[in-house]
Structure formats: structure tokens, C-alpha cells
Backbone as a ProteinNet text record, in pm:
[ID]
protein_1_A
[PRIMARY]
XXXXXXXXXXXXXXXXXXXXXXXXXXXXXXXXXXXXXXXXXXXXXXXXXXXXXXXXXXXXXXXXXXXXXXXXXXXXXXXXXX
[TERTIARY]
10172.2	10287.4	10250.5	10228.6	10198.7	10325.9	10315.5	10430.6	10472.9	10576.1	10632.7	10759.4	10716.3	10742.7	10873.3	10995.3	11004.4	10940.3	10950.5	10922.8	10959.1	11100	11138.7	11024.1	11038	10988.3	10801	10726.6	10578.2	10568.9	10658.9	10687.6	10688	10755	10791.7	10673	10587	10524.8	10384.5	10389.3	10246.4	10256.7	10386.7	10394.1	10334.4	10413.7	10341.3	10215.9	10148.3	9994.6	9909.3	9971.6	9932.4	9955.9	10036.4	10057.6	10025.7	9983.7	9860.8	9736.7	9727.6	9574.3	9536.5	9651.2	9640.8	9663.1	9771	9777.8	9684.6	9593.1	9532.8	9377.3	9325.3	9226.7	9146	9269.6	9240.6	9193.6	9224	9230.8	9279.3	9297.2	9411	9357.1	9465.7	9454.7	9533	9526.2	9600.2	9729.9	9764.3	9834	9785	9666.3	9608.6	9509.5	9509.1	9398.4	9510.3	9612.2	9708.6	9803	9758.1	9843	9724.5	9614.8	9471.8	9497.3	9516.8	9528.5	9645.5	9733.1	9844.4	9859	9818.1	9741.1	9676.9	9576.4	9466.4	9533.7	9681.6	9729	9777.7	9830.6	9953.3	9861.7	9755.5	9684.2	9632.9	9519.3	9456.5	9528.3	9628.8	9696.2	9833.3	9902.7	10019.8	10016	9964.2	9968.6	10014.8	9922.8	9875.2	10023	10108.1	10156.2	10293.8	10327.8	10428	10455.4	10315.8	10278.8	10329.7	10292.6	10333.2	10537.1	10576.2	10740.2	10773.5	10698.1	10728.8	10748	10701.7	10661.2	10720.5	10764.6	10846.4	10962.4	11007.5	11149	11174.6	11039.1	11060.1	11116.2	11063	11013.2	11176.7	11249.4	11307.2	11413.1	11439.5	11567.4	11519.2	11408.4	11416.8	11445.7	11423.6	11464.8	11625.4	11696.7	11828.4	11895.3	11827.9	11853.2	11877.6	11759.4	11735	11823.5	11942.8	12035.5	12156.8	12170	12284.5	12323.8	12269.6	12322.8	12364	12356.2	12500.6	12550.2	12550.1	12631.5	12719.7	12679.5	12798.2	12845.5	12834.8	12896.2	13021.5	13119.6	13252.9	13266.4	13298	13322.7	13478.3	13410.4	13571.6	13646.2	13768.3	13889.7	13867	13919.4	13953	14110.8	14153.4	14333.7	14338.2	14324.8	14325.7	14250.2	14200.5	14083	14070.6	13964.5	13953.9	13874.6
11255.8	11323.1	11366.2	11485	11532.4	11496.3	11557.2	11463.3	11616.9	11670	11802.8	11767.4	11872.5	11835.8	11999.4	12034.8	12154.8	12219	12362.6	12408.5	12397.8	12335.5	12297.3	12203.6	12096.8	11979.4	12014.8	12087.4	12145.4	12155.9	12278.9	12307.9	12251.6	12174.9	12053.2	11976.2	11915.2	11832	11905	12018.3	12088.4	12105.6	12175.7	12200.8	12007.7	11907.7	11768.9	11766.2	11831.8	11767.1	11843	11978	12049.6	12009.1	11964.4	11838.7	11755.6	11689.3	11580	11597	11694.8	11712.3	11761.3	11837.4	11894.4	11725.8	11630.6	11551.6	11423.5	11396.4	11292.2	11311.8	11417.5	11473.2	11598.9	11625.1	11758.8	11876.8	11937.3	12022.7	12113.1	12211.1	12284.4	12378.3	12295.2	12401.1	12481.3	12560	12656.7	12611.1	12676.6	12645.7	12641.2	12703.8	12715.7	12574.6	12548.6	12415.8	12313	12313	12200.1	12165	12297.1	12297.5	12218.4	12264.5	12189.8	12079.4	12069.7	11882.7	11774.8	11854.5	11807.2	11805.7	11908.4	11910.4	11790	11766.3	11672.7	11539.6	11521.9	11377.1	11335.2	11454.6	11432.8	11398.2	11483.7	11473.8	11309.2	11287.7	11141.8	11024.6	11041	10941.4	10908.7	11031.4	11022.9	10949.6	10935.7	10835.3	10664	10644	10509.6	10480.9	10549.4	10526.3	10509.9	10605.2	10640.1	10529.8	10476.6	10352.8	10233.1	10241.1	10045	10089	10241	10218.8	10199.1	10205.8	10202.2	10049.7	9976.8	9837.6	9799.5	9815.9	9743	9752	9856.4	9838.5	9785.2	9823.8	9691.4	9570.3	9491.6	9387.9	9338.7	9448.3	9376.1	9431.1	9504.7	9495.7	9386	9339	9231.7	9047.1	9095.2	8987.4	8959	9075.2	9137.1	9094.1	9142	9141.2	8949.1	8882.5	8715.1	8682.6	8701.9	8638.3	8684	8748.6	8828.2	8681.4	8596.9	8445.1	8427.7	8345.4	8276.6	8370.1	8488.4	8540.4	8628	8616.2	8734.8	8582.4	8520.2	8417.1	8371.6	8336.7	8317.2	8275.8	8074	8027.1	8013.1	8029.6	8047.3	7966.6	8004.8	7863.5	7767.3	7860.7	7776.2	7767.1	7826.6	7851.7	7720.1	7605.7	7526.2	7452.7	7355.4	7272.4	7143.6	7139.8	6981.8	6895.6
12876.5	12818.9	12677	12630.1	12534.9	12422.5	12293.6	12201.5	12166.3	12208.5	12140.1	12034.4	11882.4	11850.1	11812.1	11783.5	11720.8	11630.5	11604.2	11512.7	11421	11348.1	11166.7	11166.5	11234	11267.9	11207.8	11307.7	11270.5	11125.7	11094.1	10946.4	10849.1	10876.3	10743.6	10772.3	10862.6	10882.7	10798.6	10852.3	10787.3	10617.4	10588.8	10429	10420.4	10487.7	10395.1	10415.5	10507.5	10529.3	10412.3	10336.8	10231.3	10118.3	10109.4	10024.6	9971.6	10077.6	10090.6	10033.2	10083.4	10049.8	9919.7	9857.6	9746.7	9651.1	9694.5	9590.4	9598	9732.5	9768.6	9726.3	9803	9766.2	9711.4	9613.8	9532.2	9582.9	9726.7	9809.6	9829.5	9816	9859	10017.8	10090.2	10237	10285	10368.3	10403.6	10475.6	10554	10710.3	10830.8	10848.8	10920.2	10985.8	10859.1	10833.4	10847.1	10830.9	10812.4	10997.3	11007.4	11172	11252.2	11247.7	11306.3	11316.5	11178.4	11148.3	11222.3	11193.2	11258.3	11411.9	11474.9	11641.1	11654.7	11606.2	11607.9	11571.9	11539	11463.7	11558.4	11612.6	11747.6	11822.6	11922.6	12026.3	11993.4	11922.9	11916.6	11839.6	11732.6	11750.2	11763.5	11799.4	11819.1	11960	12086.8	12206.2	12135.2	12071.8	12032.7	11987.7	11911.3	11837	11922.8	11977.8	12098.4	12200.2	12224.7	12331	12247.9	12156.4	12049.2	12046.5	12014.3	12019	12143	12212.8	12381.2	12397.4	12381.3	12358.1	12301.3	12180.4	12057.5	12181.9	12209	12225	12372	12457.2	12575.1	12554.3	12414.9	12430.3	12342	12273.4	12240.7	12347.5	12416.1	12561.2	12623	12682.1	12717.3	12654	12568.2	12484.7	12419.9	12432.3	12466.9	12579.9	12691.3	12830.6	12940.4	12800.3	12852.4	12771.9	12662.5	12631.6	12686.8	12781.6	12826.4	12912.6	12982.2	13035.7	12963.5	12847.2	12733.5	12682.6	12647.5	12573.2	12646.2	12783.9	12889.6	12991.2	12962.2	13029.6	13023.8	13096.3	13136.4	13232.7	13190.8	13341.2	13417.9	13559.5	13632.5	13678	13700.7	13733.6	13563.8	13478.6	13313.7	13326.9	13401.4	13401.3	13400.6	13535.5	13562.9	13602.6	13443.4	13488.2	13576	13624.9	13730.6	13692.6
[MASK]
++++++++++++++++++++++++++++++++++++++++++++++++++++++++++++++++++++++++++++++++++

């Protein structure tokens, strides 16, 4: 599953990667050079990254999901106890 992202979205992402470079490593790149980059962030590590939120949030529905016993619990016949 590729990571699409909109176009504001590209935009804004690229003006920061020009940004970057101009304030990190005294660079100045184009757009051209900055869209590359940003292709290349998404493609090789945007997966990695996508996969660990994938995970995070498994891990916490299930961990959600194993307290739903005490906390959705309601025992029956309380009207009248025996």
C-alpha cells in the first residue's frame, strides 16, 4: 500500500524539506530536488513507519479490548439477591 499523500499536504511538506536544507545544511534546493526527496521518504521509510502506527494501535485496542471483562461487566439477578 503505497502512502498517498494530497497535494496541500506534498506542498507544505516540500517547502519544509527546503527548509531544511537551507537551515540544517546550508543548501539551498529547489522543488524539484525537494519532491525527490520527499518520494524517496515516503517510498523507503514511510512503510516502517506506517507498520510501528499499525502496531501501536493494535496493541493498544487490544489491551482496550482485555479490559472490556471488568469494566463492561454487570452481574444478573441484583434486583433480588440470593
Amino acid at each position: 500500500m503505497a502512502i498517498q499523500l494530497s497535494k496541500e499536504t506534498q506542498q507544505h511538506l516540500t517547502s519544509s524539506i527546503k527548509l531544511f536544507f537551507l537551515e540544517q545544511m546550508d543548501e539551498e534546493i529547489g522543488d524539484l530536488r525537494a519532491s525527490f526527496f520527499l518520494e524517496f521518504c515516503l517510498k523507503e521509510i514511510g512503510p516502517s513507519i506506517y507498520n510501528q502506527a499499525i502496531a501501536d494501535a493494535q496493541a493498544y485496542l487490544h489491551e482496550r479490548i482485555g479490559d472490556m471483562d471488568g469494566a463492561c461487566y454487570e452481574p444478573a439477578f441484583g434486583y433480588y439477591p440470593t
